[in-house]
C-alpha positions, 0 to 999 in steps of 0.5 A, a space after each residue: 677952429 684952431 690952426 695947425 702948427 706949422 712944420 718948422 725946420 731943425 734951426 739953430 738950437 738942435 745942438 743945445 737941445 740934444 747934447 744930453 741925449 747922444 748916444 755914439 756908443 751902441 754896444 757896450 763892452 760885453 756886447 757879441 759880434 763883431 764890434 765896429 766904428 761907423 764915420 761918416 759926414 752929411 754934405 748939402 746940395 751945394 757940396 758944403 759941409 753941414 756942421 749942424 745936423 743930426 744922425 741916429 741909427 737903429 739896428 738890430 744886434 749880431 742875432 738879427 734881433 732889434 732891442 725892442 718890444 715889437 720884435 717877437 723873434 726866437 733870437 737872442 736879446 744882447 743885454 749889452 746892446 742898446 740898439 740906437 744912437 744919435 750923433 750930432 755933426 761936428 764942424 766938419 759935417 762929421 759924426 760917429 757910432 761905435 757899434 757892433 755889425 748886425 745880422 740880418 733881419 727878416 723883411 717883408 715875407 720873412 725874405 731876409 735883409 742884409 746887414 744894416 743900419 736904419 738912419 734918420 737925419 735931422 739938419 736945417 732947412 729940412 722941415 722933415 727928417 730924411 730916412 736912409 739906410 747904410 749898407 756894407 761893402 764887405 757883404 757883397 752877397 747878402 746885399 745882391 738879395 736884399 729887397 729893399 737894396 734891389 728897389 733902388 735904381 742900380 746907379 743909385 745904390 751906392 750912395 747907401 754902400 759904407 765902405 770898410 777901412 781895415 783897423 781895429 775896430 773896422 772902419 765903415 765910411 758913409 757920405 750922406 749928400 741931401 741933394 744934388 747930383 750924389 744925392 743919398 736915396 732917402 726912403 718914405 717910411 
């Protein structure tokens, strides 16, 4: 009987591996909506920086439509979005996506979500990757309803909220923490 391969962890070679296929710029210059920059940094249970981790995001486009088969909405397809991307930390723990701020897509029963970025992290020593979301503080009243934000315990939701920084393109600031007592909620997808 043949054995199974066993589950490995990210390792040292992520970075040589995925350079060629990041992805920071998400929406290109004739995209519509409201185009934004997205920061944020990965930290690790003992509150040091991961420099060797990889984020990348799905998101729908300003319509509220994702750039993909699957979704059969009436909505708009933006030529000039892409969709996805992929950052790889720098030393600092930090990565990037220039992006446009998405509209709100129908969830479970057709209830609409908020805004949104779904967020997938991939670092050392996480034998599988983490799935997130990113949230937006400037969509108070679209985030009071949204059901998989109100599944999360309220002391917790934070952890998911980017804050905005003022600035041409508005700044959206995440920290994503894999453990510990400031733990981001991670979701089995």
């Amino acid at each position: 009987m043949p054995m199974q391969t066993p589950s490995q962890t990210v390792g040292p070679y992520l970075r040589l591996g995925f350079d060629q296929m990041n992805r920071h710029h998400i929406a290109e210059a004739g995209a519509q909506g409201t185009r934004i920059r997205v920061e944020g940094q990965v930290i690790d249970g003992a509150g040091a920086v991961v420099p060797d981790a990889l984020i990348e995001v799905w998101q729908a486009n300003a319509a509220g439509r994702y750039d993909h088969p699957d979704d059969t909405q009436d909505k708009p397809v933006d030529a000039s979005f892409k969709g996805w991307g992929r950052s790889p930390t720098d030393a600092e723990g930090c990565f990037w996506f220039e992006t446009i701020k998405p509209g709100q897509v129908p969830g479970r029963g057709n209830v609409l979500q908020a805004p949104h970025l779904n967020l997938t992290v991939f670092a050392r020593g996480m034998p599988n990757h983490a799935y997130t979301r990113l949230y937006f503080a400037d969509e108070n009243g679209a985030n009071k309803v949204d059901p998989v934000l109100g599944s999360v315990p309220e002391a917790r939701r934070g952890t998911l909220i980017a804050q905005r920084d003022d600035g041409t393109p508005p700044v959206y600031r995440l920290r994503i923490v894999l453990q510990g007592d400031d733990e981001t909620v991670f979701f089995d997808a």
